[in-house]
Residue frames as a rotation matrix with the C-alpha (Angstrom) as fourth column:
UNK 1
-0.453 -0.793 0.408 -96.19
-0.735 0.072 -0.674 28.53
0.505 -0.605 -0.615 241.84
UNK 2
0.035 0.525 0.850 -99.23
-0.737 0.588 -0.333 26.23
-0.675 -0.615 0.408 243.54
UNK 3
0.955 0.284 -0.085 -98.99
-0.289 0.826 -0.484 24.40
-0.067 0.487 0.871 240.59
UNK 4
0.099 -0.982 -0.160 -95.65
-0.679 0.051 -0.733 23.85
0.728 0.181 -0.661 240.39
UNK 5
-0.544 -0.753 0.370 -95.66
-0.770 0.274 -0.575 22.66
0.332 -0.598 -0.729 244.03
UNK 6
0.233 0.781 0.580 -98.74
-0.916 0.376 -0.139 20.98
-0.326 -0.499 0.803 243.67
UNK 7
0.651 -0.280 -0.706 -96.75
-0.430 0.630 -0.647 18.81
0.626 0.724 0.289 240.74
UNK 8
-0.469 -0.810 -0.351 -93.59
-0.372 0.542 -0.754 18.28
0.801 -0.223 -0.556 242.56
UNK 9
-0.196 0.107 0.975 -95.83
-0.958 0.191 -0.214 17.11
-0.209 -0.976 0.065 245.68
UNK 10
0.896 0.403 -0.185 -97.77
-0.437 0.734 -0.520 14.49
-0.074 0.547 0.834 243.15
UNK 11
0.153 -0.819 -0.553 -94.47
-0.573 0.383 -0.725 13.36
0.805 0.428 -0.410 241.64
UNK 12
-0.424 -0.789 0.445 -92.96
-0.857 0.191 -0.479 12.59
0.293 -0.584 -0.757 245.23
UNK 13
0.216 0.896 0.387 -96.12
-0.886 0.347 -0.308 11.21
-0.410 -0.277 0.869 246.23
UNK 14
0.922 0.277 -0.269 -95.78
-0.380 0.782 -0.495 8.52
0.073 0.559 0.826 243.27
UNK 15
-0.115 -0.965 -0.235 -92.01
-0.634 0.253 -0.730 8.05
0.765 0.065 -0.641 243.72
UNK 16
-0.719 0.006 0.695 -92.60
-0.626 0.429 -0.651 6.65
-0.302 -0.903 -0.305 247.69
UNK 17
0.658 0.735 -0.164 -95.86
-0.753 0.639 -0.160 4.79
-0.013 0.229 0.973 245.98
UNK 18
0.723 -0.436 -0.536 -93.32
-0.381 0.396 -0.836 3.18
0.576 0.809 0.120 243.69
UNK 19
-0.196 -0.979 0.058 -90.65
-0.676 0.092 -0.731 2.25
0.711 -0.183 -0.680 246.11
UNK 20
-0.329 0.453 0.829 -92.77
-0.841 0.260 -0.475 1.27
-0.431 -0.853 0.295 248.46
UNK 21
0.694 0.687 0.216 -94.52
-0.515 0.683 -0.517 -1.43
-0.503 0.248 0.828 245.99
UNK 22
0.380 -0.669 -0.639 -91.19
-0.485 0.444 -0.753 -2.40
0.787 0.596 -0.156 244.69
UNK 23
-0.664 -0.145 0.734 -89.91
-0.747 0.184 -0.639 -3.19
-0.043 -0.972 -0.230 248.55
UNK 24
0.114 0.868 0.484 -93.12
-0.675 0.425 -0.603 -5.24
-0.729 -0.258 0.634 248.48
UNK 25
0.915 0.343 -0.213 -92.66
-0.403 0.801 -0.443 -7.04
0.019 0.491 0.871 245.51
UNK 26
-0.205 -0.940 -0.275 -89.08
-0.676 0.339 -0.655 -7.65
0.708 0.052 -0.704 246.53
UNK 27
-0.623 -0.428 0.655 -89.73
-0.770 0.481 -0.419 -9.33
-0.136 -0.765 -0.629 249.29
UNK 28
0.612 0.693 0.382 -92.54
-0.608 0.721 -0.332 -11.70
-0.505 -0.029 0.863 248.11
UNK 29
0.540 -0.469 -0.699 -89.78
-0.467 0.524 -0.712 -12.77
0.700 0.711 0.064 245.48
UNK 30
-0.593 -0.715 -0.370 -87.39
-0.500 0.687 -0.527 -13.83
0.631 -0.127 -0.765 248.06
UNK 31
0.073 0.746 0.662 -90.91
-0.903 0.332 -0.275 -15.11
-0.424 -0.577 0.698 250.09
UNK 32
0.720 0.539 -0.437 -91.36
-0.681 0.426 -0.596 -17.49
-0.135 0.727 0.674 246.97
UNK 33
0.497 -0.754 -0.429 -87.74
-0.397 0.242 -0.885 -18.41
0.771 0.611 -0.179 246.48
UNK 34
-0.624 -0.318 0.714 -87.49
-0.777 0.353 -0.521 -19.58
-0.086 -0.880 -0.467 250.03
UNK 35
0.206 0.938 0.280 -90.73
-0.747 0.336 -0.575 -21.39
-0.633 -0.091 0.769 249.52
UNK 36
0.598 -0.172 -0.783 -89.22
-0.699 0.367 -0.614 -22.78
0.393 0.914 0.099 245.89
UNK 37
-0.277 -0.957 0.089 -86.04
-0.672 0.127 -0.729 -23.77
0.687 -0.262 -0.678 247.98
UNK 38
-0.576 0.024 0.817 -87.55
-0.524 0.756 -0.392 -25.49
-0.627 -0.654 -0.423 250.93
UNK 39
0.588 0.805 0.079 -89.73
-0.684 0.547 -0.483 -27.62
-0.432 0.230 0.872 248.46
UNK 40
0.564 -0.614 -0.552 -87.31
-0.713 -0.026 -0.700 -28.30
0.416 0.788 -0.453 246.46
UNK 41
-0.636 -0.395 0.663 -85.07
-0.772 0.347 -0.533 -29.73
-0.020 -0.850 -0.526 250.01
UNK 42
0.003 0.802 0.597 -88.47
-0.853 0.314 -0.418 -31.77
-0.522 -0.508 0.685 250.68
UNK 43
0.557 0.504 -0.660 -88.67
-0.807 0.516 -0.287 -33.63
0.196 0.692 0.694 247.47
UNK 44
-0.101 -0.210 -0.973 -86.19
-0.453 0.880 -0.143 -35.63
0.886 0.426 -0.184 248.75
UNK 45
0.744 0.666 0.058 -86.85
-0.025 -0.059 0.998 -37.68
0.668 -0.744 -0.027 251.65
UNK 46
0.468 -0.403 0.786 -85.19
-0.880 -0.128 0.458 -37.37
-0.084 -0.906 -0.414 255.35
UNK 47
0.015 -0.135 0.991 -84.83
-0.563 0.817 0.120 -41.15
-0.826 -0.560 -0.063 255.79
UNK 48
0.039 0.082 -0.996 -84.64
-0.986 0.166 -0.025 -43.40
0.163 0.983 0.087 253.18
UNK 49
0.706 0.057 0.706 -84.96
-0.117 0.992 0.037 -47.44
-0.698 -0.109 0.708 252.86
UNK 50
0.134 -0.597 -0.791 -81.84
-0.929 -0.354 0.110 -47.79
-0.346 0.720 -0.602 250.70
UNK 51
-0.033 -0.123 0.992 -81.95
0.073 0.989 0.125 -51.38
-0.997 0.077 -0.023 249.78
UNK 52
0.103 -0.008 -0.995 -81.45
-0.879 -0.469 -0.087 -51.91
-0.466 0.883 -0.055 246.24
UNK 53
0.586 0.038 0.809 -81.66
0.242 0.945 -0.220 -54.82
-0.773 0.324 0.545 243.34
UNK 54
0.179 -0.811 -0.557 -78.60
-0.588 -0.542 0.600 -55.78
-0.789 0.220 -0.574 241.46
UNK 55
-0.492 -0.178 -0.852 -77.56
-0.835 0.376 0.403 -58.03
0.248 0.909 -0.334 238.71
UNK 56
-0.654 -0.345 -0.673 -79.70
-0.166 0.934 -0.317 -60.56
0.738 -0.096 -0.668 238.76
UNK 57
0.390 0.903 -0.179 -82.41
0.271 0.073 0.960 -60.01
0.880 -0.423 -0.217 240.98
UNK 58
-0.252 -0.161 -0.954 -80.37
0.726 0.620 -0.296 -60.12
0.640 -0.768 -0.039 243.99
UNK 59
0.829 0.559 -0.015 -81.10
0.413 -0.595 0.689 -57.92
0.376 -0.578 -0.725 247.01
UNK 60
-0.307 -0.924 0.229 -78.21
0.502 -0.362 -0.786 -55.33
0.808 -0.126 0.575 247.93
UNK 61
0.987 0.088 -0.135 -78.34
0.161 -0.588 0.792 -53.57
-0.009 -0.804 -0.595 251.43
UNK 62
0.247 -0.941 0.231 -75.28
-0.421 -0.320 -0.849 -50.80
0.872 0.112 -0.476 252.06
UNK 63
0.103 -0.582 -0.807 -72.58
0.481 0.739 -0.471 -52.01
0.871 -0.339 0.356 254.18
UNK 64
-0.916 -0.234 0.326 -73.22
0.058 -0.881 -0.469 -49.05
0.398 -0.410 0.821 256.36
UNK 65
-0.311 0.948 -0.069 -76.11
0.023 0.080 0.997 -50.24
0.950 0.308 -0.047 257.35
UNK 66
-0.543 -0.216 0.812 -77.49
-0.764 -0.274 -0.584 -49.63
0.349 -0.937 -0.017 261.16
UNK 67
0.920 0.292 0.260 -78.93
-0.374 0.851 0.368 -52.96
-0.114 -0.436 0.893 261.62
UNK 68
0.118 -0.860 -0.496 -74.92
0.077 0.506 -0.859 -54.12
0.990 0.063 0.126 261.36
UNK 69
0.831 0.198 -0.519 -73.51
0.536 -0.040 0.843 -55.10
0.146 -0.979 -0.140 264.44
UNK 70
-0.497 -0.766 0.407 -70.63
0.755 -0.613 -0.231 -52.35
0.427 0.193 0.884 263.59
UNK 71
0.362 0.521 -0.773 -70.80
0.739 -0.666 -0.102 -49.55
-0.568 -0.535 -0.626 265.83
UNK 72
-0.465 -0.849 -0.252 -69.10
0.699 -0.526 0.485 -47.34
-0.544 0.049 0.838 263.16
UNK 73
0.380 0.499 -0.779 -70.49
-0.218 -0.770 -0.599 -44.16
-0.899 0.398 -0.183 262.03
UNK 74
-0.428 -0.347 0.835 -70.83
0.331 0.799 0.502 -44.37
-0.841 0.491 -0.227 257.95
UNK 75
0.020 0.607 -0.795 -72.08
-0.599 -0.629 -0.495 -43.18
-0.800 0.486 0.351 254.58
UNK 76
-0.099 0.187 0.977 -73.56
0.533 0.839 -0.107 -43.92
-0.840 0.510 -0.183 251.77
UNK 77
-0.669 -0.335 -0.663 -72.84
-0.277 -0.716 0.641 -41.99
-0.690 0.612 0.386 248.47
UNK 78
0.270 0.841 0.469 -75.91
0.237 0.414 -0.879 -42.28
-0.933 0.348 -0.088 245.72
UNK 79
-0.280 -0.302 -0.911 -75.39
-0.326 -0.863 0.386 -41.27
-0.903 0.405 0.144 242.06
UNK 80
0.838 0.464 -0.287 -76.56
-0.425 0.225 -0.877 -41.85
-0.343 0.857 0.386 238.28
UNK 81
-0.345 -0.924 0.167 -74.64
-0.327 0.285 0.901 -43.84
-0.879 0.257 -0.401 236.05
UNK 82
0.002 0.455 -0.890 -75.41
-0.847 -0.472 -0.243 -42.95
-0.531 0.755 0.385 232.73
UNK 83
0.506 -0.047 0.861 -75.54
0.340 0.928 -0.150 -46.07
-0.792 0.369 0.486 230.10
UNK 84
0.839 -0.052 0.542 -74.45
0.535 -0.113 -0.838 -43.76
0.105 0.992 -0.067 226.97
UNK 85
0.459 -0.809 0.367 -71.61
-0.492 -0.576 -0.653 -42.57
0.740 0.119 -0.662 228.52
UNK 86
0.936 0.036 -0.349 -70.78
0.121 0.900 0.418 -46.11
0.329 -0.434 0.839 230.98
UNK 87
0.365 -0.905 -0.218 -67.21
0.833 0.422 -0.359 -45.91
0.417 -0.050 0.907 230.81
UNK 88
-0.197 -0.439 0.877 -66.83
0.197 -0.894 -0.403 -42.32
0.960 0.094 0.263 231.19
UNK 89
0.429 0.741 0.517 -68.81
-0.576 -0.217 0.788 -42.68
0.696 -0.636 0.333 234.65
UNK 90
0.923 -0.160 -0.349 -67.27
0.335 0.780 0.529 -45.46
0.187 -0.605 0.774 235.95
UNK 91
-0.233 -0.962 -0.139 -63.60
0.801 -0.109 -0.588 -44.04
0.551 -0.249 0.797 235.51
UNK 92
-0.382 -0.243 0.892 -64.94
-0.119 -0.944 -0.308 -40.98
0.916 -0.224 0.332 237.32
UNK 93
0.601 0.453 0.658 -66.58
-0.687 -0.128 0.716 -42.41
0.408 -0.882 0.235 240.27
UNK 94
0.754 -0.543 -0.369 -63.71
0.430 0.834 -0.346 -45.03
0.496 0.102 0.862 240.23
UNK 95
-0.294 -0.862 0.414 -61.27
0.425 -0.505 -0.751 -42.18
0.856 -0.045 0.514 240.80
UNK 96
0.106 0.248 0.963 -63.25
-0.679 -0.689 0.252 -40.15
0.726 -0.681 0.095 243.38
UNK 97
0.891 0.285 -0.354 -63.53
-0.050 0.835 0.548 -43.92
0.452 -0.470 0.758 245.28
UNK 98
0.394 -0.801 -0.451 -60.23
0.811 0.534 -0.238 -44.59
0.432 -0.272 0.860 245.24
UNK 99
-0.403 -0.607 0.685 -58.91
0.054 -0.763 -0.644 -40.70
0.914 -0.222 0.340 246.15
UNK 100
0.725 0.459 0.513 -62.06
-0.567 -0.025 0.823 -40.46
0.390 -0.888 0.242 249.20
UNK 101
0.926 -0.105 -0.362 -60.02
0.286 0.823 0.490 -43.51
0.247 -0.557 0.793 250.31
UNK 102
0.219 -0.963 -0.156 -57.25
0.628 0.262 -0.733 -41.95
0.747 0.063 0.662 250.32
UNK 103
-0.035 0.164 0.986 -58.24
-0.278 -0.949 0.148 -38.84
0.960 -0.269 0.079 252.21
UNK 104
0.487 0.859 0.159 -59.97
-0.708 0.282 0.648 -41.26
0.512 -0.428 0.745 254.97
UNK 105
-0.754 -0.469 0.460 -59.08
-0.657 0.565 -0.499 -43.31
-0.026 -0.678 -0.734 257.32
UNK 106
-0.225 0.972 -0.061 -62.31
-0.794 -0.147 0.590 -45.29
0.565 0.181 0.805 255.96
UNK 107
-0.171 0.294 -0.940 -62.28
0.346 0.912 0.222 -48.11
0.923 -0.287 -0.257 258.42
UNK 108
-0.699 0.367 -0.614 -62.95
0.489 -0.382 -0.784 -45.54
-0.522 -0.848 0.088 261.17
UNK 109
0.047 0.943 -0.331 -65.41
-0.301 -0.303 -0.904 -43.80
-0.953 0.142 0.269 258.67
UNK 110
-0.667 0.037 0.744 -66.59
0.486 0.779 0.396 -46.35
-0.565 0.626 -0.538 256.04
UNK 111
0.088 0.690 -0.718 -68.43
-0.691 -0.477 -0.543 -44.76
-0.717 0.544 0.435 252.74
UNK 112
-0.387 0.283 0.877 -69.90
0.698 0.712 0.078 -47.13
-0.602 0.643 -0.473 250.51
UNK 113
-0.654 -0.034 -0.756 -70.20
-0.478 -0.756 0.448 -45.77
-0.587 0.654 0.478 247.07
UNK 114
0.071 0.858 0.509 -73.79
0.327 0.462 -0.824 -47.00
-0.942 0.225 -0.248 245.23
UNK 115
-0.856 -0.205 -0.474 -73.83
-0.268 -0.608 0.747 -45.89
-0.441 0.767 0.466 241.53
UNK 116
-0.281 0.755 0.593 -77.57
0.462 0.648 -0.605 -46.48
-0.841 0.104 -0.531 240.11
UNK 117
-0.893 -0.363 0.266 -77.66
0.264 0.056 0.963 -47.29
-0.364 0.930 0.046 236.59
UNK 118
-0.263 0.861 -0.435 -80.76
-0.683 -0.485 -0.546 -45.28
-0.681 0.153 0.716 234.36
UNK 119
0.003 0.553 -0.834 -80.74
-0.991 0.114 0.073 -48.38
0.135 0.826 0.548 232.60
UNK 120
0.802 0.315 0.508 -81.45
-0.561 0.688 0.461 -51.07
-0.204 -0.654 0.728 235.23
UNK 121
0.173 -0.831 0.529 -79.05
0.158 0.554 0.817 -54.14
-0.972 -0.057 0.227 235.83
UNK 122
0.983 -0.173 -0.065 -77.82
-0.052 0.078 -0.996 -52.96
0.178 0.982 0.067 232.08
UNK 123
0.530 -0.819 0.221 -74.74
-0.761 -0.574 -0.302 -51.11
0.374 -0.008 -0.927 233.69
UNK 124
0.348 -0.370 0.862 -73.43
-0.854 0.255 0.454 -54.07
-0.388 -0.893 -0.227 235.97
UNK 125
0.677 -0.235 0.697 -73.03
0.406 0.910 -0.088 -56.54
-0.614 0.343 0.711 233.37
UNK 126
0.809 -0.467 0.358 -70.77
0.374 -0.062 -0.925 -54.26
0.454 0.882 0.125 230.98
UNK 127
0.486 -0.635 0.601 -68.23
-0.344 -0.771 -0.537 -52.64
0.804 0.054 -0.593 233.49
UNK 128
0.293 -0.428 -0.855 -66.27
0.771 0.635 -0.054 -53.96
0.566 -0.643 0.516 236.08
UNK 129
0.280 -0.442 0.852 -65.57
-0.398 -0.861 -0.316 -50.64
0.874 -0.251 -0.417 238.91
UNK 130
-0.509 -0.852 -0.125 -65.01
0.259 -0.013 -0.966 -50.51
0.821 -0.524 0.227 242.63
UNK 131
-0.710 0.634 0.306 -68.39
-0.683 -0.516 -0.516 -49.45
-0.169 -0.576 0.800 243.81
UNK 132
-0.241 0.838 0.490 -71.70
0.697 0.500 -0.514 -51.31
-0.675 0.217 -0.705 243.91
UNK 133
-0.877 0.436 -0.203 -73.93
-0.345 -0.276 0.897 -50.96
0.335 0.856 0.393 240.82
UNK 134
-0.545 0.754 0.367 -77.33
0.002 0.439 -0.899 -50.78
-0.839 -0.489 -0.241 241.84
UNK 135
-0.929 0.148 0.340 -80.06
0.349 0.037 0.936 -51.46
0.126 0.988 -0.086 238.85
UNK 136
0.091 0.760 0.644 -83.14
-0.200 -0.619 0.759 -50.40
0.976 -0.198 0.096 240.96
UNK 137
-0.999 -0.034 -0.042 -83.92
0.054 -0.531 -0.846 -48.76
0.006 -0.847 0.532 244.27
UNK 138
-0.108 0.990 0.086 -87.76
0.903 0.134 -0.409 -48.68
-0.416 0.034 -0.909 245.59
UNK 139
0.025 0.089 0.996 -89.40
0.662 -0.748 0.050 -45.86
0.749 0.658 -0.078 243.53
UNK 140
0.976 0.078 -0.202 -89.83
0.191 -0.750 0.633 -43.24
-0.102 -0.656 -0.748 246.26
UNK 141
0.129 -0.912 -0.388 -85.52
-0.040 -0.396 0.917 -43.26
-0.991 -0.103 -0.087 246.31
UNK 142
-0.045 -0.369 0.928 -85.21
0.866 0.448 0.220 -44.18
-0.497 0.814 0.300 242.39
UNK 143
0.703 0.640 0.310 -87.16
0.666 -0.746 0.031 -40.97
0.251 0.185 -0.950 242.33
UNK 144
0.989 -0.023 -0.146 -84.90
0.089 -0.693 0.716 -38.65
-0.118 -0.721 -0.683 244.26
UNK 145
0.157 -0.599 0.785 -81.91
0.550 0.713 0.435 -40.03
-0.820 0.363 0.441 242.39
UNK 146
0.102 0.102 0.990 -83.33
0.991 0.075 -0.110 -38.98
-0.085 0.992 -0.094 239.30
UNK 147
0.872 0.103 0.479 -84.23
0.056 -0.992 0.113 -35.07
0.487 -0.072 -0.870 240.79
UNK 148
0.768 -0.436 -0.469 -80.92
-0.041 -0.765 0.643 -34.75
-0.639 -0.475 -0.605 241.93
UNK 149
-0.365 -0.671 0.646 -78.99
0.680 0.281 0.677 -36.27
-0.635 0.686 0.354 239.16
UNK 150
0.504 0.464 0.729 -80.89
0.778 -0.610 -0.149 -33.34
0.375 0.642 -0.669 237.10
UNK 151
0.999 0.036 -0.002 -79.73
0.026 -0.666 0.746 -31.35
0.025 -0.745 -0.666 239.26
UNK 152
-0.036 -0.996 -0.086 -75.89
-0.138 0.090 -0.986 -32.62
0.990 -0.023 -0.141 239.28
UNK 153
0.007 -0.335 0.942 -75.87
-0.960 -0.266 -0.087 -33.61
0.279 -0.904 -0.323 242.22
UNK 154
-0.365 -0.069 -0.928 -75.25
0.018 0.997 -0.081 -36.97
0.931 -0.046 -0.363 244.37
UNK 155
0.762 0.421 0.491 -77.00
-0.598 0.170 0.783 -38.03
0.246 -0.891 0.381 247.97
UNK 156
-0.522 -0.851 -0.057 -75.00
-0.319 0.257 -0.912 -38.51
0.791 -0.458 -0.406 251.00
UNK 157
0.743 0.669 -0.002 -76.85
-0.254 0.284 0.925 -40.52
0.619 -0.687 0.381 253.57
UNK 158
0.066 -0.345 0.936 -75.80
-0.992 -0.126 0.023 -41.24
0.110 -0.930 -0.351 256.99
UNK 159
-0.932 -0.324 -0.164 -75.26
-0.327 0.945 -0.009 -44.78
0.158 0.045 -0.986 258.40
UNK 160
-0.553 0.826 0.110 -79.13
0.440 0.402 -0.803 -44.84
-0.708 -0.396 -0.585 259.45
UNK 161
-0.432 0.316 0.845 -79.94
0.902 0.174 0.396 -43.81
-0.022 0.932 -0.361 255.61
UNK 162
0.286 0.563 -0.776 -80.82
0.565 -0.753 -0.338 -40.29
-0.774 -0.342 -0.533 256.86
UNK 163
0.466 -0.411 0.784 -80.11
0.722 -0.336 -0.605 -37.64
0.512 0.848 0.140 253.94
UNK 164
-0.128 -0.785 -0.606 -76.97
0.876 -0.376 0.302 -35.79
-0.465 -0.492 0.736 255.07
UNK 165
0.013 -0.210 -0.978 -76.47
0.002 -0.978 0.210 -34.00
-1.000 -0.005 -0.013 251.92
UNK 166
0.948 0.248 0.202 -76.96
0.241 -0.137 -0.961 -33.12
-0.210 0.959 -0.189 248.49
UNK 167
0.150 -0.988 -0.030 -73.57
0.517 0.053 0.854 -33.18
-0.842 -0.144 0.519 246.68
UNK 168
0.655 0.350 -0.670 -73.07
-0.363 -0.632 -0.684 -31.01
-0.663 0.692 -0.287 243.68
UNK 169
0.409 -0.540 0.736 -70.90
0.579 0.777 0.248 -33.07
-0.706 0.325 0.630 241.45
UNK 170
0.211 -0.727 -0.653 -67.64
-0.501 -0.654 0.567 -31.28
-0.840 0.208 -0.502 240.32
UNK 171
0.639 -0.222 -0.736 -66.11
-0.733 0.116 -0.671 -31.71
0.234 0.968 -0.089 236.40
UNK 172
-0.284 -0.947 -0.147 -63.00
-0.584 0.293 -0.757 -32.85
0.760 -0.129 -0.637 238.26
UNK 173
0.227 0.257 -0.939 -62.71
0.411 0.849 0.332 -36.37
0.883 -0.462 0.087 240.33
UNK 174
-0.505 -0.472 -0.723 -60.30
0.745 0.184 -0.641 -34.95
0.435 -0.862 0.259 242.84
UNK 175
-0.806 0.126 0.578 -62.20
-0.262 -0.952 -0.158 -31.90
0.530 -0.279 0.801 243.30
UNK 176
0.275 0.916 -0.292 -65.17
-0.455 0.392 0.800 -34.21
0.847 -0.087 0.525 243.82
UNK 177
0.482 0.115 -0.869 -63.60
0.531 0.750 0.394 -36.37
0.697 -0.651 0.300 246.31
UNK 178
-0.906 -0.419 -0.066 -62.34
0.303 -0.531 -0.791 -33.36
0.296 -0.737 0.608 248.45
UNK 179
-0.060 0.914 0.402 -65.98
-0.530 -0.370 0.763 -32.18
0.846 -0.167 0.506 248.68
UNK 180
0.340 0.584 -0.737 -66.90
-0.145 0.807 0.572 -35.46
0.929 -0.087 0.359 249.98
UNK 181
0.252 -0.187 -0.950 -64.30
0.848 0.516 0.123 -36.21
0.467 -0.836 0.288 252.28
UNK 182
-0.634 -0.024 0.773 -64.78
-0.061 -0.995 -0.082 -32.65
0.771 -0.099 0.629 253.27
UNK 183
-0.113 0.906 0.407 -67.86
-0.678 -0.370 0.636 -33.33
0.727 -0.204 0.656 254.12
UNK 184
0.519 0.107 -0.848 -67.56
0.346 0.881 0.323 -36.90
0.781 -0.461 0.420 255.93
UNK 185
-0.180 -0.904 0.387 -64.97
0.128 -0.412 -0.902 -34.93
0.975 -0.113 0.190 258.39
């Protein structure tokens, strides 16, 4: 009978061990995965110098830009524009352009759409869209581009180039441009 209750004391004993050190290793996991999550946020930056070079060498600054002497609040929409799939890109940020615009009153809030080709000023000589085509961005944003275009996502910046928001970029244009002008609201 002492042994009996000396077992079932052991058992419990290891059961509360066990729960207890699972509890513990739950919560480092979501320690880490917060940790994973705010890096992740970091990589891209707060502020950004968005200037950008287009066909041609030239120098592109968005029209949203807070050295304008517009006092209007504004955004700037970043995204990839594949080369091996050109056309298919352009008609889909074409469409989201033209629907945002519809959503928007965009001359009280103006969004300039940027599309930056992965194969420098390649993309701006073969398509003809509605948005600027940028071919490069300084590396620090060309960078941050790239990690969210892995990602699926696009960068919303503010009119002072601040990062608003990471966009997750929907299959579907209109679904895409309700996000947006969701978000611009």
């Amino acid at each position: 009978m002492v042994r009996l209750a000396f077992t079932l004391f052991v058992v419990c004993l290891l059961l509360l061990v066990g729960l207890r050190n699972a509890n513990l290793l739950r919560l480092e996991l979501q320690r880490v995965e917060l940790a994973n999550r705010e890096r992740s946020i970091s990589a891209f930056p707060k502020r950004s110098d968005m200037s950008g070079i287009g066909g041609g060498g030239i120098l592109m600054m968005p029209k949203v830009d807070p050295r304008s002497p517009s006092k209007l609040q504004g955004s700037l929409l970043v995204f990839t524009l594949h080369e091996r799939r050109l056309g298919e890109d352009a008609r889909y940020w074409g469409q989201v352009d033209s629907q945002i615009r519809r959503h928007l009153i965009t001359e009280i809030r103006p969004i300039e759409l940027w599309g930056v080709c992965d194969e420098g000023a390649v993309c701006e000589r073969t398509v003809h869209v509605p948005f600027v085509i940028v071919g490069y961005l300084k590396s620090y944003e060309m960078h941050s581009v790239a990690v969210a275009d892995s990602a699926g996502k696009a960068l919303l910046y503010d009119r002072d180039h601040n990062l608003r928001k990471q966009i997750e970029i929907k299959p579907d244009a209109s679904a895409e441009a309700d996000l947006i002008a969701q978000e611009l609201r």
